[in-house]
Residue frames relative to the residue before (quaternion, step in Angstrom):
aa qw qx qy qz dx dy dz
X 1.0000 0.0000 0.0000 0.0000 0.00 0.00 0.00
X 0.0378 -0.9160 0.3369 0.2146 3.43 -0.72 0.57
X 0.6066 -0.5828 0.3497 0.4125 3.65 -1.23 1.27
X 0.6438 -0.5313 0.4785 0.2724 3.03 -1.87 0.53
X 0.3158 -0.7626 0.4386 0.3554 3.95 -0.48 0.30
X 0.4316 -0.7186 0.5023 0.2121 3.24 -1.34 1.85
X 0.5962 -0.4720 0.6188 0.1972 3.57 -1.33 0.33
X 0.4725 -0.6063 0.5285 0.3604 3.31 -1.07 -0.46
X 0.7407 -0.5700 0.2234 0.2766 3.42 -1.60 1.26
X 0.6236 -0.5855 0.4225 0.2997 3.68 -0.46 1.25
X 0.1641 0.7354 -0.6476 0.1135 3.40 -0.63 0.91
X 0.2603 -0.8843 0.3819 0.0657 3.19 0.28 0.40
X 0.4975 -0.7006 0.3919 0.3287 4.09 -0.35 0.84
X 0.0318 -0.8204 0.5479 0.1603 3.46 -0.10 0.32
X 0.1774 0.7741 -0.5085 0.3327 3.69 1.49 0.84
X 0.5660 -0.4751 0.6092 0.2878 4.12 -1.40 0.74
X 0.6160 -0.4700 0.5435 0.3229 3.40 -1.72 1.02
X 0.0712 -0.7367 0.6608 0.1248 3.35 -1.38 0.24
X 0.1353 -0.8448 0.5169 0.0277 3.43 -0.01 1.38
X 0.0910 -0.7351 0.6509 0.1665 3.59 -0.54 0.64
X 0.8331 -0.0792 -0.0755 0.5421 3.75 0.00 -0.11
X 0.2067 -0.6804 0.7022 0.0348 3.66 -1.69 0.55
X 0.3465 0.6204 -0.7032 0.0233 3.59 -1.14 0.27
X 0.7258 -0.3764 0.2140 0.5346 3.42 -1.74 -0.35
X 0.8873 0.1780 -0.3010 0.3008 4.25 0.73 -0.15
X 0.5668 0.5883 -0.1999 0.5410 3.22 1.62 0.67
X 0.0236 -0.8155 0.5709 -0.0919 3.08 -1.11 1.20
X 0.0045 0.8813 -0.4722 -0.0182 3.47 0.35 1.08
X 0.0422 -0.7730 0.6288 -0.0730 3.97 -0.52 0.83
X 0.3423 -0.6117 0.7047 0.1100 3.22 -1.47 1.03
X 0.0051 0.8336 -0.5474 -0.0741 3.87 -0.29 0.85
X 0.2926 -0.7550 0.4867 0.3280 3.27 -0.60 0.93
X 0.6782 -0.4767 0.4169 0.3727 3.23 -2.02 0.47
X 0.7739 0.2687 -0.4516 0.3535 3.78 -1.62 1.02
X 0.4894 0.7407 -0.3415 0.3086 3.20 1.69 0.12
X 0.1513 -0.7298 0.5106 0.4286 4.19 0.09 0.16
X 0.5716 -0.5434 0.4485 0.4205 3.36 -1.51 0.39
X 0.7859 0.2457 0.1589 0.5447 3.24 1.10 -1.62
X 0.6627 -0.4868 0.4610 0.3336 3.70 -0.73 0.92
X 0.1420 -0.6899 0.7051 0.0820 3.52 -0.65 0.93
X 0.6045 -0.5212 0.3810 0.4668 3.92 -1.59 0.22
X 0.8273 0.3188 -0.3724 0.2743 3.34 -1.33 0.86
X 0.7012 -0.4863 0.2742 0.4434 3.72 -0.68 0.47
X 0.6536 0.5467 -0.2773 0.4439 3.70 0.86 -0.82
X 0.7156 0.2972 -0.2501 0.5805 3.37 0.99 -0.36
X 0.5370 0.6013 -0.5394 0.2433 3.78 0.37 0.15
X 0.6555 0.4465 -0.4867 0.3660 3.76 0.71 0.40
X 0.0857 0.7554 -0.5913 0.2690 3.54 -0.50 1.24
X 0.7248 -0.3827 0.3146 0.4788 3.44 -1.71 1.10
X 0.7587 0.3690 -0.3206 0.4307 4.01 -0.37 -1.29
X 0.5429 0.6562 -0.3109 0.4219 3.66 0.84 0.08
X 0.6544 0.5538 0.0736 0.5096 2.80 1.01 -1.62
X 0.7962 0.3547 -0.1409 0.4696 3.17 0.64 -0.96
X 0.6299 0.5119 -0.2225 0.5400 3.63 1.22 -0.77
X 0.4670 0.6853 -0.3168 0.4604 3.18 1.12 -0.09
X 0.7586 0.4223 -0.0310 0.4952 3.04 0.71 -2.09
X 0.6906 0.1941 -0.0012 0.6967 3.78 1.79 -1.43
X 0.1183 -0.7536 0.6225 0.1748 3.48 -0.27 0.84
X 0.7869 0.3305 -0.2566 0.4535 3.54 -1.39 0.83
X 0.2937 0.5269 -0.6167 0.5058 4.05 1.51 0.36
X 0.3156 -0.6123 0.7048 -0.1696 2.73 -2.31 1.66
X 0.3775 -0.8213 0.4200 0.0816 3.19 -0.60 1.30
X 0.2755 -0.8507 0.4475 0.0108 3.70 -0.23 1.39
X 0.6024 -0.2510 0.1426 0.7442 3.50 0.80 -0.32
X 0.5340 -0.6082 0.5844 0.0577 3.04 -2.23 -0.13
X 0.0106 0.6671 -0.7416 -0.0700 4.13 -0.80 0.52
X 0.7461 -0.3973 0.4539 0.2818 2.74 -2.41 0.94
X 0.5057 -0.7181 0.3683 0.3048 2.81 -1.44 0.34
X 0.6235 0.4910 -0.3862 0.4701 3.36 1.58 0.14
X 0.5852 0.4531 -0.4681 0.4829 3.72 1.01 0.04
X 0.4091 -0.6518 0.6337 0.0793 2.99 -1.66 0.97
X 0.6588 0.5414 -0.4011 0.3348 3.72 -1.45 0.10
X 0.8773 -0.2214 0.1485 0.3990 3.51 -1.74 0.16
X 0.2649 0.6313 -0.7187 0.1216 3.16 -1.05 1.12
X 0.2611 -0.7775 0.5580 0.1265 3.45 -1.88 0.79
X 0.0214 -0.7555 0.6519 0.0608 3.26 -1.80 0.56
X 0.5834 -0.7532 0.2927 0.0813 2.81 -1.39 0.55
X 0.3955 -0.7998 0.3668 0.2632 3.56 -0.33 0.50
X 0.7919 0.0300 -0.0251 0.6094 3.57 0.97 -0.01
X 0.6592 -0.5964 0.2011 0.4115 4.28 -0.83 0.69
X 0.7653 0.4808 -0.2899 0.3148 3.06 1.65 -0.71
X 0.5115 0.5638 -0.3426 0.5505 3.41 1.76 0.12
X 0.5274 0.5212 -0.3924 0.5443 3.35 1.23 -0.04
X 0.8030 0.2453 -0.3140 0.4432 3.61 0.27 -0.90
X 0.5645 0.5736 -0.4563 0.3795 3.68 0.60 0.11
X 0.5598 0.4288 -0.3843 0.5958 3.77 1.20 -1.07
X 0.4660 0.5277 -0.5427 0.4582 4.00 0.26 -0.78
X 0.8471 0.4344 -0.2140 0.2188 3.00 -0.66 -1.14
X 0.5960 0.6202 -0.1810 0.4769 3.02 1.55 -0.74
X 0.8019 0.1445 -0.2143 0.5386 3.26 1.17 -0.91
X 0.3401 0.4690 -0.6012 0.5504 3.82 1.34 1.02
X 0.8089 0.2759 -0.3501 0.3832 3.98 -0.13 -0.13
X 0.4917 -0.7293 0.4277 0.2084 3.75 1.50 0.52
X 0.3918 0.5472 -0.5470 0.4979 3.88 1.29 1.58
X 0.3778 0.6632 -0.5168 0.3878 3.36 1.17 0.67
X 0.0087 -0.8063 0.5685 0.1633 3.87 -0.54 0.00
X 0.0600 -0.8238 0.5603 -0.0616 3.36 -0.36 1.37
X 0.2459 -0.8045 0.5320 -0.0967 3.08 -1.61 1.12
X 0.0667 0.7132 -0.6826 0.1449 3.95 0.11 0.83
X 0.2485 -0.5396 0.8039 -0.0304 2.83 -2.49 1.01
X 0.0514 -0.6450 0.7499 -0.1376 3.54 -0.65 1.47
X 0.3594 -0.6065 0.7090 -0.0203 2.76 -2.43 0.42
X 0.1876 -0.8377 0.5129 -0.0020 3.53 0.43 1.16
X 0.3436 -0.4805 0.7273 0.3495 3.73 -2.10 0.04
X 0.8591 0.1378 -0.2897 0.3988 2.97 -1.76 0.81
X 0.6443 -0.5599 0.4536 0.2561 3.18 -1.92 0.04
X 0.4306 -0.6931 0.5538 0.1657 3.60 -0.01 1.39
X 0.4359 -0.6871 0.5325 0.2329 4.12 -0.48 1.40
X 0.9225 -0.1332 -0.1132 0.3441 2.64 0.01 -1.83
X 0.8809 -0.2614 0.1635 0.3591 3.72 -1.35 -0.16
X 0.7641 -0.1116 0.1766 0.6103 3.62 1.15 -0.99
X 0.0554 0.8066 -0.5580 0.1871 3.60 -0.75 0.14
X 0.3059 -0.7457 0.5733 0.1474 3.79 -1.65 0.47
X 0.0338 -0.7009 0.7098 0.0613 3.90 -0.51 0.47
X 0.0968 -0.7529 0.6366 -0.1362 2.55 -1.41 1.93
X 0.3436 0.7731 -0.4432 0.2963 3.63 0.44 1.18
X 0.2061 -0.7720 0.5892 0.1199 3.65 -0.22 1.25
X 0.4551 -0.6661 0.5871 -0.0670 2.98 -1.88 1.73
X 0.0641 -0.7484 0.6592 0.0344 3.34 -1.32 1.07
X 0.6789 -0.4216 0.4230 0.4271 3.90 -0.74 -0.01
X 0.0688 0.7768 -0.6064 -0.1555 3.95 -0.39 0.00
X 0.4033 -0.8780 0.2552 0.0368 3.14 0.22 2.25
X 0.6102 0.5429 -0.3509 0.4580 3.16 1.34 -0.52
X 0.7950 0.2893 -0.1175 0.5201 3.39 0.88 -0.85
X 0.0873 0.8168 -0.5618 0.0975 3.50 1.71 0.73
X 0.6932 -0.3367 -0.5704 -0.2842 1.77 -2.08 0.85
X 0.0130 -0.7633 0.6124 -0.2053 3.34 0.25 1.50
X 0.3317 -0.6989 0.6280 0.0844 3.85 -1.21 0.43
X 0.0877 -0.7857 0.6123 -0.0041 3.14 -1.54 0.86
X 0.6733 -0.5029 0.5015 0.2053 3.28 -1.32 0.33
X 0.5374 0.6525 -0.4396 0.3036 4.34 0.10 0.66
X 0.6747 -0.7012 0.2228 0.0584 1.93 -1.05 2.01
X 0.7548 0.5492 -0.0322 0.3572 3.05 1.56 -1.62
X 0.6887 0.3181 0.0055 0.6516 3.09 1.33 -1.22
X 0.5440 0.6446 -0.4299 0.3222 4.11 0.60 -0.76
X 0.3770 -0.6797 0.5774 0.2499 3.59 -0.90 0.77
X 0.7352 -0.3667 0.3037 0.4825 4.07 -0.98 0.95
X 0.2645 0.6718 -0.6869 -0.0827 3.90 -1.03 -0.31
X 0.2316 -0.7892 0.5684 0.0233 3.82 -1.01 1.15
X 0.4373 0.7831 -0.4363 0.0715 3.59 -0.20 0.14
X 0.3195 -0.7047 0.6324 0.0376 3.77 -0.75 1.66
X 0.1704 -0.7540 0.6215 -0.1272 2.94 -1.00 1.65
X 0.3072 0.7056 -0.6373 0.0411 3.59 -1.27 0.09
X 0.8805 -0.3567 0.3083 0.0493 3.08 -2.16 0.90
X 0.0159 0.7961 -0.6049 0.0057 3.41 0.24 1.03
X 0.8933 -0.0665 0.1241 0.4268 3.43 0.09 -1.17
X 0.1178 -0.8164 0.5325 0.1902 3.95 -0.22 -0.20
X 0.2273 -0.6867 0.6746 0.1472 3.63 -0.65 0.77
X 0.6041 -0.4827 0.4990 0.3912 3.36 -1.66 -0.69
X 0.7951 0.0778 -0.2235 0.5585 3.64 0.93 0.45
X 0.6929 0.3050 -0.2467 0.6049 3.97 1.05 0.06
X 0.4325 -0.6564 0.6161 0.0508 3.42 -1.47 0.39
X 0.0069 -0.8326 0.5035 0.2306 3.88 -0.21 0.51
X 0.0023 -0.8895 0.4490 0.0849 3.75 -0.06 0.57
X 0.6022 -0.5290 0.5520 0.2297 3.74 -1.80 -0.02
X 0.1155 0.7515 -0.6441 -0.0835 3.58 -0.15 0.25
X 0.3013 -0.6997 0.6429 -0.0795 3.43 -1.36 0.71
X 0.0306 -0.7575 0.6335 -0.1546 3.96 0.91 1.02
X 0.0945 -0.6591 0.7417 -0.0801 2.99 -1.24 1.55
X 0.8519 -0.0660 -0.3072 0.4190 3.22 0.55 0.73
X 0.5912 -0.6815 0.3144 0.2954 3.88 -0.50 0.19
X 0.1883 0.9040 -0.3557 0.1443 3.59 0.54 0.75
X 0.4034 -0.6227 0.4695 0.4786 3.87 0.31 1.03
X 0.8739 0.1523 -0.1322 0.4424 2.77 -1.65 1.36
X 0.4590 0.6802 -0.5505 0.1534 3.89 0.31 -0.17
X 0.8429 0.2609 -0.3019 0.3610 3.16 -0.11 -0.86
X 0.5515 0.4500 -0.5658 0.4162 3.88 0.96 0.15
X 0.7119 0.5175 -0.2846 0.3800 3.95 0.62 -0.59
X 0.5047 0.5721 -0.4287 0.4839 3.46 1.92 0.06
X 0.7646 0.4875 -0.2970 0.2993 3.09 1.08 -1.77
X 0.5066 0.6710 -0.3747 0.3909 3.68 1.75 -1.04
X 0.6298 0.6727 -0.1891 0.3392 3.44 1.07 -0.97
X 0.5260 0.7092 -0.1415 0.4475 2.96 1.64 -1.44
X 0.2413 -0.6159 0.5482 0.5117 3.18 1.06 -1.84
X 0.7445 0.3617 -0.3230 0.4589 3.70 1.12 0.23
X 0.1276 0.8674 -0.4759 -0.0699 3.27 -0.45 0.99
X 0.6474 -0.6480 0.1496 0.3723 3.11 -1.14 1.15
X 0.5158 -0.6333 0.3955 0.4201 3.72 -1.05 0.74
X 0.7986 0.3274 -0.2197 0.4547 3.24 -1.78 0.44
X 0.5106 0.6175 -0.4360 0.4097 4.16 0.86 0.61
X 0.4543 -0.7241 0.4437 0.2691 3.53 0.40 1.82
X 0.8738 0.2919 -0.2253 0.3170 3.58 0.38 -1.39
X 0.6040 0.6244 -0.2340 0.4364 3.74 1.70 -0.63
X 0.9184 0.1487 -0.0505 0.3633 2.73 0.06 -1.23
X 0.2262 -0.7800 0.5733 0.1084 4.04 -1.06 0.70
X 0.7918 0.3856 -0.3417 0.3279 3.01 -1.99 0.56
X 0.7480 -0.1632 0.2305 0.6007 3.58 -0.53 -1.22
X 0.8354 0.3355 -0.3437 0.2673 3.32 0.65 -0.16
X 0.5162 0.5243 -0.3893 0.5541 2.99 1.81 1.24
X 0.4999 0.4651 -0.5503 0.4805 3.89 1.40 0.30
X 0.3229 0.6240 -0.7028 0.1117 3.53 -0.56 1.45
X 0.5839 -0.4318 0.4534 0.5168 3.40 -1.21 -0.33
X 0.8220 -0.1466 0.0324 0.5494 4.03 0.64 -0.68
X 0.6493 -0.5335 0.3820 0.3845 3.53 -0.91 -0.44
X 0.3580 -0.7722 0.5226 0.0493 3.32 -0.50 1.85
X 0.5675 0.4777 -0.5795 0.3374 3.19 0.26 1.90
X 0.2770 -0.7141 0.6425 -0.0228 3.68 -0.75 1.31
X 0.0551 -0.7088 0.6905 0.1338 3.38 -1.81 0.94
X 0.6411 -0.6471 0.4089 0.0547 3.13 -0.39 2.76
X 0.8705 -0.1268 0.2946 0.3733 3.17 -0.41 -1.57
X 0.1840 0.7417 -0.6448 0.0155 3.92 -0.62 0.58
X 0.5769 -0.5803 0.5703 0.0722 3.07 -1.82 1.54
X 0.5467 0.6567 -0.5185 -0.0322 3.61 -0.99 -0.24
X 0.5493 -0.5015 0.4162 0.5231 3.56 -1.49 0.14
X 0.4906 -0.4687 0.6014 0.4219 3.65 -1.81 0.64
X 0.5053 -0.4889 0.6430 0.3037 3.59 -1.94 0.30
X 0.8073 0.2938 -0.2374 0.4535 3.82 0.64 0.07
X 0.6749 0.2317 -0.2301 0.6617 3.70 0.18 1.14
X 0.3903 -0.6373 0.6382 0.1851 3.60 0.40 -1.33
X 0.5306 0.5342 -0.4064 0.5176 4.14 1.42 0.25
X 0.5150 -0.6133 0.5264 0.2856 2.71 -1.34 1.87
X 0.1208 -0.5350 0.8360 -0.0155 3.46 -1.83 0.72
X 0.2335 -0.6664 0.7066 -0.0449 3.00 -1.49 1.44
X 0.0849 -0.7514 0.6411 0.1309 3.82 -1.31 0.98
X 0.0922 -0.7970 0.5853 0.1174 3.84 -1.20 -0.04
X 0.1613 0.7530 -0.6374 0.0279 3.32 -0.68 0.10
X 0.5023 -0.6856 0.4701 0.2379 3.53 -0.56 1.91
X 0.4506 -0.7258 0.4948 0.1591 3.33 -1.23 0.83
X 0.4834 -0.7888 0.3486 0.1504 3.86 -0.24 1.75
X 0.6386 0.2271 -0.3114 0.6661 3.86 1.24 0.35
């Protein structure tokens, strides 16, 4: 039977919260990268951002979730009904989401859209795959920030939210993102972490319904 593939050994940030915005239904945190969003199963993994935070806010409500090696904007909530309204928001895709990766190789062309829908690839959970048959939608518009002489800095532009999407788009691509324990190999896995960041995220406010925009500058 075969084992799921391990990551590397929890080490956890021991960096201060970074709070980019507070009110009575919003909690907006820049999490750095090796952090879990959520408690994974066993004692060694129970320190994680929703941990952390409830601590500091008792009663914050988890809204969605980032990897644990990507860094940048993520939101929670401050009570069930700001929770189920952002939900909704990013179960009907009026979220507008924004990541800055660092890629191997030189990205041809200039901008572009990978449309390839993603299923778990159970044996080697919790890694993702590409199928054709079974794979749930994955959308993501990409384009060309910069180009070095061996990496590529790019925009990604997830239109929809699938575990793992945008490293299994970019692997797809032929460019995956540096420093991605499970994706990428060779030289373009001797980084210090994984050179993907969530920039910027749009949504409506749970009170009024005005768009409110977060950022948090991207640390490579």
């Amino acid at each position: 039977m075969a084992m799921p593939v391990t990551s590397t050994p929890y080490d956890p940030p021991s960096d201060p919260l970074v709070l980019l915005h507070v009110d009575d239904d919003l909690l907006i945190v820049d999490k750095p990268a090796g952090l879990l969003s959520v408690p994974g199963k066993g004692e060694h993994l129970a320190d994680c951002l929703q941990a952390r935070l409830e601590a500091a806010y008792p009663g914050a409500l988890l809204v969605h979730r980032l990897d644990r090696d990507t860094s940048g904007v993520m939101v929670f909530a401050r009570n069930p009904r700001a929770q189920r309204i952002i939900g909704l928001q990013f179960e009907r895709r009026h979220i507008r989401k924004s990541y800055v990766a660092r890629v191997a190789g030189r990205v041809a062309e200039d901008r572009g859209q990978i449309d390839l829908p993603l299923i778990v690839d159970w044996p080697n959970r919790p890694l993702q795959k590409v199928d054709f048959e079974t794979g749930k939608p994955a959308l993501t518009d990409w384009r060309v920030m910069r180009r070095g002489e061996d990496e590529t800095r790019m925009r990604l532009l997830p239109k929809t939210g699938r575990s793992h999407q945008l490293r299994v788009h970019m692997l797809n691509l032929g460019h995956p993102i540096l420093g991605d324990p499970f994706y990428a190999e060779g030289a373009a896995l001797a980084y210090p972490r994984m050179m993907l960041h969530s920039e910027e995220l749009r949504l409506r406010h749970p009170d009024g319904g005005a768009e409110v925009r977060f950022h948090a500058k991207p640390p490579f």
